[in-house]
Structure formats: C-alpha cells, structure tokens
N, C-alpha and C positions, 0 to 999 in steps of 0.2 A: 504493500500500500504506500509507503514511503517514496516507489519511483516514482509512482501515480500523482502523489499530490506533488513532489519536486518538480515536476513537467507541469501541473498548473502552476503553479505560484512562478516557476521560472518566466512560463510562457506571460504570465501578469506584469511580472516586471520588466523582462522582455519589449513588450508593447507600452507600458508607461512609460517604459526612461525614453524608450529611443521615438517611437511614434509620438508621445510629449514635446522633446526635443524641437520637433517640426510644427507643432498646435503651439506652442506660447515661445518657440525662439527664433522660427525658420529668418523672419526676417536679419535677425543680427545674426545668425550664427551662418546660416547657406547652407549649400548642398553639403560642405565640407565639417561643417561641424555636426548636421544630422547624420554623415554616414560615419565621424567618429564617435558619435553617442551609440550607436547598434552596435559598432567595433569593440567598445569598451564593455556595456554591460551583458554579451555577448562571453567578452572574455571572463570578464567576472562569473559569470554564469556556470562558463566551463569547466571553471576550477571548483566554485562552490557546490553545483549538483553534481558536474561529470562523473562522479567517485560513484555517486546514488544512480541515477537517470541512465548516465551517457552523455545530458543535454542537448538531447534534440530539439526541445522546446518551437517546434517546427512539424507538421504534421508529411514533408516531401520528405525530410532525414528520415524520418518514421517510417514512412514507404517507402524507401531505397532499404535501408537497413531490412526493411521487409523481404524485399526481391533481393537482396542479398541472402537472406536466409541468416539473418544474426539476430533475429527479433520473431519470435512464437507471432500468429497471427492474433490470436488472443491479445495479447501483449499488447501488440499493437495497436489495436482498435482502441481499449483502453487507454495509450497514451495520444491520442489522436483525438479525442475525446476532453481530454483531460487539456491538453492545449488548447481545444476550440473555444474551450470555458474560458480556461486563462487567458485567452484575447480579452474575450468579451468582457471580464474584470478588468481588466489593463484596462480597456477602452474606457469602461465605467467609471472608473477613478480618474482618468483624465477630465472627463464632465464634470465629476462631482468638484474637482478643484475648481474647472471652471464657473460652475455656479456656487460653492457656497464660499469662495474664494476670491469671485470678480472678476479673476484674469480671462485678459482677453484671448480669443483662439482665432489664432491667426490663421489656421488653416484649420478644417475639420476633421484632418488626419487618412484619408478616404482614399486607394488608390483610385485611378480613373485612366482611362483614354479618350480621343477625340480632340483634343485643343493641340498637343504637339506631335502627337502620334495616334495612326487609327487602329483600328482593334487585330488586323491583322499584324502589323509592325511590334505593340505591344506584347500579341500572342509566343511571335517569336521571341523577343526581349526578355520576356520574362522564364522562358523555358531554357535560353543561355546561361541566363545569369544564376538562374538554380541550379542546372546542370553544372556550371561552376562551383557552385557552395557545396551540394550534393557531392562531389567527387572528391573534392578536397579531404572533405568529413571523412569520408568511406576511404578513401588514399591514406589518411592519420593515424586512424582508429583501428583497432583490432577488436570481434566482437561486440560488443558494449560499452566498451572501457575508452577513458578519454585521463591518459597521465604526460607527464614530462611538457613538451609544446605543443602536443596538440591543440590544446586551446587557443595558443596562440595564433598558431594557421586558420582555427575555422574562425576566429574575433576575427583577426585581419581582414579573411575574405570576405566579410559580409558586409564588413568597411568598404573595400571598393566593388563590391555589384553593389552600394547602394552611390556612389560617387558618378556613376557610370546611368542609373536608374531612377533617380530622384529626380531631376528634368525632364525625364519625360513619364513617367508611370507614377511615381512616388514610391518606386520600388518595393514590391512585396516579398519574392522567394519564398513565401510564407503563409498558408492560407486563411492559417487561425490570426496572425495578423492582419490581411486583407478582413476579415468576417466582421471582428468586431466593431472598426471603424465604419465598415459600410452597414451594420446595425441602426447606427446614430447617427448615419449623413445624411440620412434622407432618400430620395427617388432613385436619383440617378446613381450613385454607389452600388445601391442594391442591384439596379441593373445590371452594374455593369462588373459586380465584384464574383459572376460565374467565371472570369478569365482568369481572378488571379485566383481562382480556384483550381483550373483545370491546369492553367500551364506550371504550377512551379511544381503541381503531383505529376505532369509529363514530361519537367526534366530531370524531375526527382528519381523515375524510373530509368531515363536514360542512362543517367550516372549509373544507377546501380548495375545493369546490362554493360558499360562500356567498362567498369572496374574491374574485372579480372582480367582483362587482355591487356589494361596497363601496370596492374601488382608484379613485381619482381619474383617474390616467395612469398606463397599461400600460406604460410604458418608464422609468419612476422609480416610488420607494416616497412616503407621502405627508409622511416628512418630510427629504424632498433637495427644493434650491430648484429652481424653474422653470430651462431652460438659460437661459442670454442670447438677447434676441434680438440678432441684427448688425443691424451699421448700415443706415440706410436704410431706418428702419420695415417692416423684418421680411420686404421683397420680394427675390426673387432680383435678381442684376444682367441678366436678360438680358430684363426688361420688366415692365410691371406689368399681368400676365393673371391674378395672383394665384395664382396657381401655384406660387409659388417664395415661401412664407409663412416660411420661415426656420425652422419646427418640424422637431425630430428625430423 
C-alpha cells in the first residue's frame, strides 16, 4: 500500500510544484524556469519515493514499465490510478491557493493545441518527447529500482522535453498531469486533453518496445560496472570446457 499512496502524493506534488510554477510565475520565470521546476521536484521525487515506488509518478513510465514486463498488471493499474488522483489533488491545491489565497493564475495550467501548433503536430510532439522520458527511465533503471543517478537522468530529462514543449503544448508527457488541469479549465481542455492522453501512453509504449535493442546487458542497466570476473580467468573450477565462463 505504501507504493500506492507514494505514486499519489508524488504525483500531487509533482503537479503542484511544477504545473504551479507556470499558474502564479510563468510570466517572470518563462519556459526556462517552468521546465527547471519539473527538473527539480522531479529529482527530489526520485530520490524521496524511488526507494518505495520507482517514481513513476507518471501513468506512460507505468505503461512502459508494463510492456516491459517489470511491473505485475495488477500493479499497474493500481498505480495508474493512484497518479490520476494525484493530478487531480495537485491541480486542487493549486485552486485552493488561488482562491482562499488571492493569487492571481496566470495561466490555468491546461495543456492545449490550436494557437501555435495543431493537433496533428502536437500528436507527434508529445509522443517524442515521452518517448524520450520513457526510454531514459527504462535505459536507468533496472526493474523497479531507481538508486545512485538515476534520478538525476530522469529530473534532467523532463527539464528539457518541457524547455522544448512548453511553447507550444504546455508540455505534458504525463497524462494524470494533463487530466487534472483540464478538470478545472473549462470546455476546451477537456476537449482537447484526449491527446495528451493518448500520445504520451503511445510513446510510453514505444520506448518500452525500442528498449531492449538499445540495453547492452539484460541483467545490468548501462551505467552499473561489469561484475568481477573470479579468479582464474573467468573458468569455473571444475575444468576448462569453457562452460563455467564466470558470467552472471
């Protein structure tokens, strides 16, 4: 139950810090300080749940990790579930500041298409730039587990597909973050928030299908060292049939 509720509360703060970030600061801060807000509490995240979760806090990792076969389906739907909520609070709590708080929202945090990009350009955009996060993750990680840099790699990357995506989409990769904003925007969100549904779960899948033709070795990630080999150049003790090569 513990992963369960870390993939909400993640996914909450998740969508507060950094979908905040762009609702009460976009104008001072730009595209560059909302994709270091996602980078940051992103990384924080990683380190804080990673141990518990994984920190997918993201329903496409959830579905890669799936098609990868590192994640029970069970499991899965469960934390898929468990982040769509955590949007939805994330987003909640951005309102409640703004109303019992005063501050103003500069934006309603909502992705969207149609003013700089149309739905098929976006379609694409968005299935790249997951397909990016997506693989990174899945290239880092081994099973579940998220220790040493990995966090670092998936905060970074989420920094820049949102530097790259925030001009034109408002950058999702994310669906449970696309969901809840477009709860509280009104009409056209809603409309329009089936793409950043469909595409970051269609490059979420991609990634996972293109990850084993890029892994080096299937029993480590590619940045854990070789094991040792034992001694005696690498042959088992009970002859040299070559057989007993010393590889795990």
């Amino acid at each position: 139950m513990n992963r369960y509720i870390a993939e909400g509360a993640g996914t909450a703060l998740l969508v507060f810090m950094g979908v905040g970030s762009a609702v009460f600061g976009l104008a001072q801060i730009g595209t560059l300080g909302v994709a270091l807000a996602f980078a940051f509490v992103l990384l924080g995240l990683a380190y804080a749940i990673g141990p518990v979760s994984g920190a997918h806090v993201n329903p496409a990792i959830t579905l890669g990790m799936l098609v990868a076969r590192r994640i029970p389906p069970v499991e899965a739907g469960v934390y898929i579930v468990a982040q769509v909520i955590g949007g939805i609070v994330g987003m909640a709590l951005i309102r409640l500041v703004a109303a019992v708080g005063g501050a103003t929202m500069q934006v309603n945090g909502a992705n969207s298409y149609g003013e700089k990009i149309n739905a098929g350009g976006a379609f694409i955009l968005e299935v790249i730039l997951t397909f990016m996060l997506v693989l990174v993750f899945l290239m880092v990680t081994r099973r579940n587990d998220v220790y040493g840099f990995d966090g670092l790699a998936y905060g970074l990357t989420l920094g820049l597909v949102h530097l790259i995506g925030v001009p034109l989409t408002g950058t999702s990769v994310n669906p449970a973050r696309s969901i809840g904003p477009a709860l509280f925007g009104g009409t056209t969100p809603l409309a329009q928030v089936w793409l950043f549904i469909l595409a970051p779960l269609l490059g979420g899948v991609l990634a996972a299908l293109a990850e084993p033709y890029l892994r080096t070795f299937k029993d480590r990630t590619p940045n854990e060292p070789a094991p040792e080999e034992p001694a005696g150049g690498g042959r088992g003790e009970g002859g040299n049939d070559g057989q007993g090569d010393g590889r795990r």
